[in-house]
C-alpha positions as CSV (number, residue, x, y, z in Angstrom):
1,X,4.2,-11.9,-12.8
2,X,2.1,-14.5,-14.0
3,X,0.0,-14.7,-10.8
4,X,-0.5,-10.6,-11.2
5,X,-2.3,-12.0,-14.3
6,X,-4.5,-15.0,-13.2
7,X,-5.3,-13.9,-9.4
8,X,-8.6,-13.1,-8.3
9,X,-9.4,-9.4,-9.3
10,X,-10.9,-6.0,-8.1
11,X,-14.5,-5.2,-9.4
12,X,-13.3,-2.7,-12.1
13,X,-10.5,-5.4,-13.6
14,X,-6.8,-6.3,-14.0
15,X,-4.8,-3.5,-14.0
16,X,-3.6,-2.8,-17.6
17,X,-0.5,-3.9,-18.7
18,X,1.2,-0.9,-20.3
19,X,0.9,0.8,-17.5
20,X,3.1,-1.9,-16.3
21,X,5.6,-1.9,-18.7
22,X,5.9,2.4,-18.6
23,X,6.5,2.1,-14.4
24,X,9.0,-0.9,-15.3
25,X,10.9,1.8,-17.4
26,X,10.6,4.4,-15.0
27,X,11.9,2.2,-12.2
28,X,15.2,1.2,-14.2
29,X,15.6,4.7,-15.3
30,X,15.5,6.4,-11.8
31,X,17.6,3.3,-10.2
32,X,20.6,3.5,-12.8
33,X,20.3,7.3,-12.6
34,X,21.4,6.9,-9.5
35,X,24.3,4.4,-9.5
36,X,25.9,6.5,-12.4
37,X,25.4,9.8,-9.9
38,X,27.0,8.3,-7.2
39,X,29.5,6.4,-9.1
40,X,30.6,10.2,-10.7
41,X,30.8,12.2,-7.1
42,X,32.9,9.8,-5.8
43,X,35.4,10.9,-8.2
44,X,34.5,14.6,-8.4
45,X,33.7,15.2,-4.9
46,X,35.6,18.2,-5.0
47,X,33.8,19.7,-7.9
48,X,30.5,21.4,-8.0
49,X,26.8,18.8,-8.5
50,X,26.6,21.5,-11.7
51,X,29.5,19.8,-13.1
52,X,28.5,16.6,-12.6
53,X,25.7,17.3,-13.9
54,X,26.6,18.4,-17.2
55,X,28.9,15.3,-17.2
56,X,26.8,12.9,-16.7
57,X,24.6,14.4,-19.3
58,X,26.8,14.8,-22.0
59,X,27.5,11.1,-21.8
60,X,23.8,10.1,-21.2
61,X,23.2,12.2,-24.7
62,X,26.3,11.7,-26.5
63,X,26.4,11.5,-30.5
64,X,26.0,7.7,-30.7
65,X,23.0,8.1,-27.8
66,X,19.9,8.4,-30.2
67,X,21.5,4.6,-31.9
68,X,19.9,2.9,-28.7
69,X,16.2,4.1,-29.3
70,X,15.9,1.2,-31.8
71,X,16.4,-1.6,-29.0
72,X,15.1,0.5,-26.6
73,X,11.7,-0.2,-29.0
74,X,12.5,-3.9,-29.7
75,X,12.8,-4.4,-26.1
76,X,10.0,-2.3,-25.0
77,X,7.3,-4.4,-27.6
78,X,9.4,-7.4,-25.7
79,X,8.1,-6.9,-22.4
80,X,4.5,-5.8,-23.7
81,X,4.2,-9.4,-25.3
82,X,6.1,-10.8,-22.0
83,X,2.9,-9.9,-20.6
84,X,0.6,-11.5,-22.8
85,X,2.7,-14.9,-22.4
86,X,2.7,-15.1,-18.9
87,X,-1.3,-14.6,-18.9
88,X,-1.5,-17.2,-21.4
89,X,1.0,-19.7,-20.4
90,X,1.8,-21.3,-17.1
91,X,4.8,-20.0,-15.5
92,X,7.1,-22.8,-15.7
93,X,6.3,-23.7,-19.5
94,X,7.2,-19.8,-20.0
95,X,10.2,-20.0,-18.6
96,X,11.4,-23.0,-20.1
97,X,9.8,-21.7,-24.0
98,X,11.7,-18.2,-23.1
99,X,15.0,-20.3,-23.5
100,X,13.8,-20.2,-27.4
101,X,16.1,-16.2,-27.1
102,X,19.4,-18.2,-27.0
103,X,18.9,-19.7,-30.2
104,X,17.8,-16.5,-31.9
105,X,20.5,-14.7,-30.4
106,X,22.8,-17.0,-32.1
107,X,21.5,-16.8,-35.5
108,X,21.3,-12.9,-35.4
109,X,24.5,-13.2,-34.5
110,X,25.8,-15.0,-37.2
111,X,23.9,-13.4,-39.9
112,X,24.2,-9.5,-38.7
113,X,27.6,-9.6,-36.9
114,X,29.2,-12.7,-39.8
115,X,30.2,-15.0,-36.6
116,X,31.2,-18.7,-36.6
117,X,29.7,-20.9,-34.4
118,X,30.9,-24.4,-33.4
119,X,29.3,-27.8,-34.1
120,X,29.0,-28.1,-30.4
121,X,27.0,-25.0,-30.5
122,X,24.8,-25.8,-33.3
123,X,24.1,-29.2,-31.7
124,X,23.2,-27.4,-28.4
125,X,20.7,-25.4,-30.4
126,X,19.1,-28.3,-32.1
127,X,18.5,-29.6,-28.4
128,X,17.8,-26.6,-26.9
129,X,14.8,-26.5,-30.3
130,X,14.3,-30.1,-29.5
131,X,13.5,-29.8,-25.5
132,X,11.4,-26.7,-25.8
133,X,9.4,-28.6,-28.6
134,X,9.1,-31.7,-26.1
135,X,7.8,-29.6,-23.6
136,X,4.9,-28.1,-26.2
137,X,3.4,-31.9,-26.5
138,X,0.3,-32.7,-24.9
139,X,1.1,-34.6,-22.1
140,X,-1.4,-38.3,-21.7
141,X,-1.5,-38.2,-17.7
142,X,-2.3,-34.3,-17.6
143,X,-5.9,-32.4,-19.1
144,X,-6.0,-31.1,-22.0
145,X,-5.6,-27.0,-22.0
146,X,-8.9,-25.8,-23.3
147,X,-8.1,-23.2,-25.8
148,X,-10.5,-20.3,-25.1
149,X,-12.6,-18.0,-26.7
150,X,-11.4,-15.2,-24.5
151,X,-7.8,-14.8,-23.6
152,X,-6.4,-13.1,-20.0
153,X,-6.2,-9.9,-21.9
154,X,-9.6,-9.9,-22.8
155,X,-11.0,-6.4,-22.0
156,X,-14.2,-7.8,-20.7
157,X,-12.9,-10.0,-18.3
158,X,-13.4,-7.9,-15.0
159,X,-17.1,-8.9,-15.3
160,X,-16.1,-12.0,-13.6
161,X,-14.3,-13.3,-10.7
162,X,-13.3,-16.5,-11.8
163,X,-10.0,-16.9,-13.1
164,X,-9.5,-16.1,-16.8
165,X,-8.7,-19.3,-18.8
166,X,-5.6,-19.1,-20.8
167,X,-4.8,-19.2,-24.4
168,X,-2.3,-21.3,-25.1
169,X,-1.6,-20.6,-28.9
170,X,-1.9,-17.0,-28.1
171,X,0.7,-17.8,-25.3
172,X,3.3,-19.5,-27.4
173,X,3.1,-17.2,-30.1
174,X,4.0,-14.1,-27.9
175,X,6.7,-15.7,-26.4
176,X,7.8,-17.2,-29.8
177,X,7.9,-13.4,-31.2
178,X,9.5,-11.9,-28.0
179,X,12.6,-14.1,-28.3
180,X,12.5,-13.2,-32.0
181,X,12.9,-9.1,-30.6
182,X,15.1,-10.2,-28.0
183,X,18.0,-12.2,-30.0
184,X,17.5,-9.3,-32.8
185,X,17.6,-6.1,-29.9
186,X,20.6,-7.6,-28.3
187,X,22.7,-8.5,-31.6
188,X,21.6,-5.0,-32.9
189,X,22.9,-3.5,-28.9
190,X,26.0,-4.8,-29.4
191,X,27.1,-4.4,-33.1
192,X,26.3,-0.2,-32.3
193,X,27.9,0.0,-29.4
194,X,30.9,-2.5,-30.2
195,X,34.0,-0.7,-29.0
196,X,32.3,1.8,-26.6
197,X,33.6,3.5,-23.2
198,X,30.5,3.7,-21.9
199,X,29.5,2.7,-18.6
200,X,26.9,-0.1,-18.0
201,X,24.6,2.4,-15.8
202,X,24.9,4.8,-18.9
203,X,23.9,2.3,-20.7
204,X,21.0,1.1,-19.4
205,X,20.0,5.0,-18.7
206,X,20.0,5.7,-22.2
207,X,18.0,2.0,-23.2
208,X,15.1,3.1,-20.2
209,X,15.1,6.6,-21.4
210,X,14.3,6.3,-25.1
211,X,12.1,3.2,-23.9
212,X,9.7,5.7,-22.4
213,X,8.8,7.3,-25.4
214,X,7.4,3.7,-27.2
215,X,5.9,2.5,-23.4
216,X,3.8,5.8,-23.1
217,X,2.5,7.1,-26.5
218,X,1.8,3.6,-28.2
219,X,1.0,1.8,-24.8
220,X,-0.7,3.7,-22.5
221,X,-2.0,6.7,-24.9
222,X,-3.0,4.9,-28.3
223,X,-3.8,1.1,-26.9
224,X,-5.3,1.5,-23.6
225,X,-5.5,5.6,-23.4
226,X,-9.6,5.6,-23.5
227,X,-9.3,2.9,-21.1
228,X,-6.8,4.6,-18.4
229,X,-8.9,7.8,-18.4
230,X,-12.0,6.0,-17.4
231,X,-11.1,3.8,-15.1
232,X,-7.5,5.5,-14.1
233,X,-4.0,4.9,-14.1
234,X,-3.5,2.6,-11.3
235,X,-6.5,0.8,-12.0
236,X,-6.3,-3.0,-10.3
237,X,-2.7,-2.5,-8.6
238,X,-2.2,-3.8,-5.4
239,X,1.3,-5.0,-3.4
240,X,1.2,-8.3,-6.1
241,X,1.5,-6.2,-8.9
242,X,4.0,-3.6,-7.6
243,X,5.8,-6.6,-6.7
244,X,5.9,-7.9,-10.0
245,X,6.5,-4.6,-11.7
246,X,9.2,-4.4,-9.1
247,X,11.0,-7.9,-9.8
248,X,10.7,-6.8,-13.4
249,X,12.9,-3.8,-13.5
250,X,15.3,-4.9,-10.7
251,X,15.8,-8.6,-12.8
252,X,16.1,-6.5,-16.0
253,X,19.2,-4.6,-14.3
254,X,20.3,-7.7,-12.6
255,X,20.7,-10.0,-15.9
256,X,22.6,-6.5,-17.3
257,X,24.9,-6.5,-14.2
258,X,25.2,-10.9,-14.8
259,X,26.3,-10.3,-18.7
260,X,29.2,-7.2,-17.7
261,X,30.7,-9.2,-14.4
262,X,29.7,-12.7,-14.6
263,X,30.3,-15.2,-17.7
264,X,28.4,-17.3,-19.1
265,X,28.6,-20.1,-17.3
266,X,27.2,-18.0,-14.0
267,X,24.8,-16.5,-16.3
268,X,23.3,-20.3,-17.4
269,X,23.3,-21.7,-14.1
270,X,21.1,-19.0,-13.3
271,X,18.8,-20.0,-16.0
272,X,19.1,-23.2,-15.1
273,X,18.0,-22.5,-11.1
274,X,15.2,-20.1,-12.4
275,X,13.8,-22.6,-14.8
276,X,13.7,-24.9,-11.7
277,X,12.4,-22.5,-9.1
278,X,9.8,-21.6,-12.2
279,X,8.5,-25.3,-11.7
280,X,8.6,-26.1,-8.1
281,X,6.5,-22.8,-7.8
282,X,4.2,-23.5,-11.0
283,X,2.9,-26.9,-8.8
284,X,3.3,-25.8,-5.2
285,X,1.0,-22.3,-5.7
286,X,-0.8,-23.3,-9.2
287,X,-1.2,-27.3,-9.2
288,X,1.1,-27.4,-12.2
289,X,0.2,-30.9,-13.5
290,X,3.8,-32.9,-14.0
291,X,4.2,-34.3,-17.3
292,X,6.8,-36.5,-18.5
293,X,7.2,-34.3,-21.8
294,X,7.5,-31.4,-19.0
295,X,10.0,-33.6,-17.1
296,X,12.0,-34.6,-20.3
297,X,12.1,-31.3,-22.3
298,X,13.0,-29.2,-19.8
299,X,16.1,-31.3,-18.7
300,X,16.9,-30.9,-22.5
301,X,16.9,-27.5,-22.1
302,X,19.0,-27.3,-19.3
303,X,21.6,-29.7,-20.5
304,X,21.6,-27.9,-24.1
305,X,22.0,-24.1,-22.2
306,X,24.8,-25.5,-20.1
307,X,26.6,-27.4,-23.4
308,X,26.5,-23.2,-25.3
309,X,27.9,-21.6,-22.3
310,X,30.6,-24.2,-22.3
311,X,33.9,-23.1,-24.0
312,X,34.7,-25.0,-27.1
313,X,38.4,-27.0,-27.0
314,X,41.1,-25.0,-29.2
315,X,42.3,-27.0,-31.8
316,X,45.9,-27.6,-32.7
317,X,46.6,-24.7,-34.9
318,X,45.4,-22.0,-32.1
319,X,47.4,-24.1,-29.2
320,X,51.0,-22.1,-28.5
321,X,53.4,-24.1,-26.8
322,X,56.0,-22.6,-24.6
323,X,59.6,-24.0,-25.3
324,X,62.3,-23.2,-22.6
325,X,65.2,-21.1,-24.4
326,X,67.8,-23.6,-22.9
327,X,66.1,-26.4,-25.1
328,X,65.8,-24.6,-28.5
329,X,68.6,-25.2,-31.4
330,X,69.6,-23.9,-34.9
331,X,69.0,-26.7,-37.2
332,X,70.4,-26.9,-40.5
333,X,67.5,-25.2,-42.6
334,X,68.0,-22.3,-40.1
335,X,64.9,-23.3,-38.8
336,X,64.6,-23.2,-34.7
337,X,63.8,-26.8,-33.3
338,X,63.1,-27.5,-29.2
339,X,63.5,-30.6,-27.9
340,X,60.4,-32.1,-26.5
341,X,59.8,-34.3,-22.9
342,X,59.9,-37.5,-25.2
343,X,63.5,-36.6,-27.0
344,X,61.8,-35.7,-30.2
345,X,62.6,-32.3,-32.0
346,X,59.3,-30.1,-32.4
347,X,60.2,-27.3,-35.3
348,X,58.7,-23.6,-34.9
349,X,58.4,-21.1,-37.8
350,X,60.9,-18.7,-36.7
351,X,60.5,-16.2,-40.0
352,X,57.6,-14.2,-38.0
353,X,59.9,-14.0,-34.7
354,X,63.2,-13.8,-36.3
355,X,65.7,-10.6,-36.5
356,X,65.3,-9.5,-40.1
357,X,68.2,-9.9,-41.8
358,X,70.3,-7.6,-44.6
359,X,68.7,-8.5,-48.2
360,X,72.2,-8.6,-49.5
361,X,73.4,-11.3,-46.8
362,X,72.7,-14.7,-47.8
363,X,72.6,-16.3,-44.4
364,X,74.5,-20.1,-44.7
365,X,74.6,-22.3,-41.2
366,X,77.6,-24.3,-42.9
367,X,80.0,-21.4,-43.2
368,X,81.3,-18.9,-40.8
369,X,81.8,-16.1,-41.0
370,X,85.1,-14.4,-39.5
C-alpha cells in the first residue's frame, strides 16, 4: 500500500485514491456476498435460488440494517485518510502509530458503552501512548525528514518522476484521526448490534454496502470527479495497485473473521508479527533508517498490545470454590461450613442456595423435631 503511493509513476500520475477505496468496497461486498450464498444453499438445497434469494435479502435489509450506514461512513473516511498516511509516513512508523486505535477503542468504550477497565489496562494504554510517542522522536543517527511543501497527494505531482517527498505532520495527523474514526466506528458497531443473530458475512455485506454510497458520491464524484473524467477511472493502476487494493479488502475481511473466531490474544500476536514484518520490509525494500527511538517504542508497543489482550486475574470475591458434598456440615448458626485441605472450616452463604423455608417455622439446630 504504501509502495502503490511512493513508486515510480505513469506519465499521467498516481492513480487516485478514491477510486481505491470504492473497488475496496466493492471487492468485500461481492466476496461476502458470496460466503453468505453459499453458506444459505447448503441448508436450502432443496428449495428454489428464488427463495434464497429473498432470504438472504430480507436479512441483508432487515429493520436494524440502515443502523450500520453510520460506521459504514466512519470507516469509509477511515480508509480514505489510511491512504494519505501511508503516502506520508513510512510503512513501518504507520503501522506501529496505527496501534494509537486500541487506545481509542478503549476510551469509546468506556464512555459510550459505561465499561470498567482494569489498572492493568490503563497502564497498558499509557505504554502503548508512551511507545508510539517514542517512536515520533527524531532519531540522532538517522536524517532529518524534510517536511515538504508538496505532500504525495499533491495533484501536480505526475509532472515528475522522482519520488514524492512525504509529509510527515500531514502523515501523523491522518493516522491520528483515523484511529479516532476507528475506536468510535467499532464501539458505535457494537453497542447497535449488541445482541444480534446476524451472521458475520451479513454483517460485513450490510457495512460494504451502505459504504458504497459515501466511497462514490463524496470520493470519486465531489473530490476527484473532474479529475476521473479527464484522465479516467483506472487512471495509474497497474498489478501494484490492484495488489494493494486487493490485500486491502481481503485483510479487512480477514481481521473481521480474527475478531468472531480467534481471541484476543491471536488477534495481538498478529499485530505484533505485522508490526515486525512492517519493519523488516520498511528497510529491506525502502532503506528504512533504524533508530533506537524506532527500536525502543515499537517494543513498547508490542509489550503494551500483548499486556491488553491479556486476561486480568479475578479477585477473591468473583473466585467460586467447589466443596465436595461429603465435606460440607450444618454448623450451629445453620450456616453450611466445608472443611478445607488444611483442616480449617471455610463458611458459604447458604441463604441464596437454600430450600426456602415456611415463614411460620422458626428453624432451631438445637431442637428436634419429632
Amino acid at each position: 500500500m504504501h509502495y502503490s503511493r511512493i513508486m515510480p509513476q505513469e506519465d499521467t500520475g498516481r492513480y487516485f485514491t478514491s477510486t481505491a477505496v470504492l473497488l475496496n468496497e466493492i471487492i468485500k461486498f461481492t466476496i461476502c456476498t458470496i460466503v453468505a450464498w453459499n453458506d444459505r444453499r447448503k441448508n436450502e438445497s432443496i428449495q428454489p435460488l428464488s427463495y434464497t434469494f429473498n432470504a438472504l435479502y430480507a436479512e441483508v435489509f432487515g429493520s436494524d440494517s440502515w443502523k450500520l450506514a453510520i460506521p459504514a461512513a466512519l470507516y469509509t473516511l477511515q480508509n480514505s485518510l489510511q491512504y494519505l498516511a501511508v503516502s506520508n509516513l513510512d510503512a513501518a512508523t504507520f503501522q506501529v502509530t496505527y496501534q494509537l486505535k486500541i487506545l481509542t477503542t478503549a476510551l469509546f468504550s468506556v464512555t459510550m458503552l459505561r465499561r470498567t477497565l482494569s489498572p492493568k489496562k490503563w497502564l497498558s494504554l499509557v505504554l502503548l501512548t508512551l511507545g508510539i510517542a517514542i517512536v515520533q522522536l527524531p532519531g540522532g543517527s538517522s536524517p532529518e525528514h524534510k517536511v515538504a511543501k508538496r505532500s504525495a497527494t499533491y495533484e501536480g505531482i505526475h509532472l515528475d518522476n522522482e519520488e514524492p517527498e512525504m509529509n510527515r505532520s500531514l502523515g501523523l495527523t491522518a493516522v491520528v484521526i483515523a484511529c479516532v474514526l476507528s475506536g468510535l466506528a467499532g464501539v458505535y458497531f457494537e453497542k447497535v448490534l449488541k445482541g444480534s443473530s446476524a451472521t458475520l458475512w451479513v454483517r460485513n455485506i450490510q457495512l460494504s454496502f451502505y459504504s458504497l454510497f459515501p466511497a462514490f458520491f463524496i470520493g470519486v464524484l465531489w473530490k476527484d470527479g473532474a479529475q476521473i473524467q479527464e484522465k479516467g477511472f483506472f487512471n495509474g493502476y497497474n498489478s501494484v495497485v490492484w495488489t494493494a487494493i486487493g490485500f486491502q479488502a481481503i485483510g479487512g475481511i480477514v481481521v473481521a473473521m480474527c475478531v468472531k473466531y480467534a481471541d484476543n490474544i491471536a488477534k495481538n500476536f498478529a499485530t505484533s508479527i505485522s508490526i515486525l514484518l512492517s519493519f523488516l520490509a520498511s528497510v529491506y525494500f525502502f532503506d528504512f533508517q533504524v533508530t533506537l527511538n524506532y527500536v525502543l517504542g515499537a517494543s513498547v508497543v508490542i509489550f503494551a498490545t500483548l499486556l491488553y489482550s491479556k486476561p486480568d486475574t479475578p479477585t477473591e470475591t468473583d473466585k467460586t470454590q467447589y466443596v465436595p458434598l461429603e465435606k460440607t456440615s450444618v454448623g450451629e448458626s445453620g450456616s453450611i461450613a466445608s472443611s478445607s485441605a488444611e483442616g480449617l472450616e471455610v463458611p458459604h452463604q447458604s441463604d441464596q442456595w437454600a430450600r426456602p423455608r415456611s415463614p411460620g417455622l422458626q428453624y432451631e439446630p438445637s431442637k428436634r423435631m419429632d
